[in-house]
C-alpha angles and dihedrals in degrees: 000000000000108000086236091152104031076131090048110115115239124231140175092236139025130200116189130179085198115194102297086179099106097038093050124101081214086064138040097288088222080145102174095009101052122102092257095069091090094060073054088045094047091039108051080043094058100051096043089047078050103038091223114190099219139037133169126191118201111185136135116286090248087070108117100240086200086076087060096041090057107038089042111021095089090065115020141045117239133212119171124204118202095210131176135180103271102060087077089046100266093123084152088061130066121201108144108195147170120232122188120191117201133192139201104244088204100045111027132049127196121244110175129019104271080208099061098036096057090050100046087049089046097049094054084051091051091049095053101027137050123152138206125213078242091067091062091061092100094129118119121231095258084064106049088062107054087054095053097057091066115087116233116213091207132019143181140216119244102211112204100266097052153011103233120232122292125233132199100249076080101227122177133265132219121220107211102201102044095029110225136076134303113243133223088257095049086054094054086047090050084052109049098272122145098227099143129052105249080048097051098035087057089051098053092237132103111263120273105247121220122204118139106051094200088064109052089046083055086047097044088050098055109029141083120275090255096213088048101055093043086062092050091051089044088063108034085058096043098051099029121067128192121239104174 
């Protein structure tokens, strides 16, 4: 190999979102053949060039997980998660997503079924938590209203039992029962944020401020459930050990 990230800084684990752009039926599905392989290409280079412990992969379930298997399976261990919203209790909330877990086989070893473990932990959430789009509706009026004074191109219906997934061209998003839009604020709640004090004060961080609405619809759109990812990482680091 070329040393192309002798510069590049090591870590323990890694957690990538990596384009999701070609694998999406939002996009173009090109999977393997669209411009964003080789960000598949440098990455799985740069962590096999590292030996990094830990990797996890978080992409839409469309993602072709033969890609993965090929760049990475010589030298790491896979396990993949089908994960949506509700298994961490955001049941008002919809992000469907693929996470693959991969581990070093030459510096981690595995000592509990990541499987079994996300489902049993999954399984405890569903019992004590199940919300409604109307839980999400934490804004002030202030800013409702400033929200409300920039013009969306595109935008999309809330029903009663769930907000849809978001997207990155940041649309709005209507809100049936109260009839009005969600703000950028209400998105990063739908999605694990902790945008609002009590949220912020049960998971132990400051709260997330939200100031320029633009921004977090752009945000809610692009990123990881937050909830979601904790619990993965949760899991990777409970039922792998490292040995190197």
């Amino acid at each position: 190999m070329c040393p192309l990230f002798v510069r590049a800084v090591e870590t323990n684990l890694e957690t990538a979102g990596l384009p999701c752009t070609d694998q999406s039926r939002a996009g173009n599905q090109l999977y393997e053949q669209g411009p964003t392989a080789v960000v598949f290409i440098a990455h799985a280079k740069r962590h096999i060039q590292k030996r990094t412990p830990f990797i996890i992969i978080e992409n839409v379930q469309e993602l072709r997980i033969g890609i993965i298997r090929m760049l990475y399976g010589a030298h790491y261990d896979i396990v993949v998660l089908y994960v949506g919203t509700e298994d961490q209790g955001h049941d008002g909330g919809t992000r469907y997503r693929l996470y693959a877990l991969l581990n070093h086989r030459e510096r981690v070893t595995a000592v509990y079924d990541a499987k079994e473990m996300y489902a049993r932990i999954t399984s405890v959430i569903r019992q004590h938590v199940r919300t409604q789009p109307c839980d999400y509706l934490v804004s002030t009026e202030e800013e409702i209203m400033l929200d409300a004074g920039e013009t969306a191109r595109t935008f999309a219906t809330c029903s009663q039992s769930r907000i849809p997934t978001l997207r990155m061209s940041g649309g709005k998003t209507w809100h049936v029962m109260s009839r009005r839009w969600l703000t950028g604020r209400e998105k990063l709640a739908s999605l694990g944020f902790p945008v609002t004090a009590s949220a912020a004060d049960s998971m132990g961080v400051p709260e997330l401020p939200v100031r320029d609405t633009k921004r977090a619809s752009a945000i809610s759109g692009n990123c990881m459930h937050f909830s979601t990812v904790a619990v993965v990482q949760f899991v990777a680091l409970v039922c792998y050990k490292q040995t190197q």
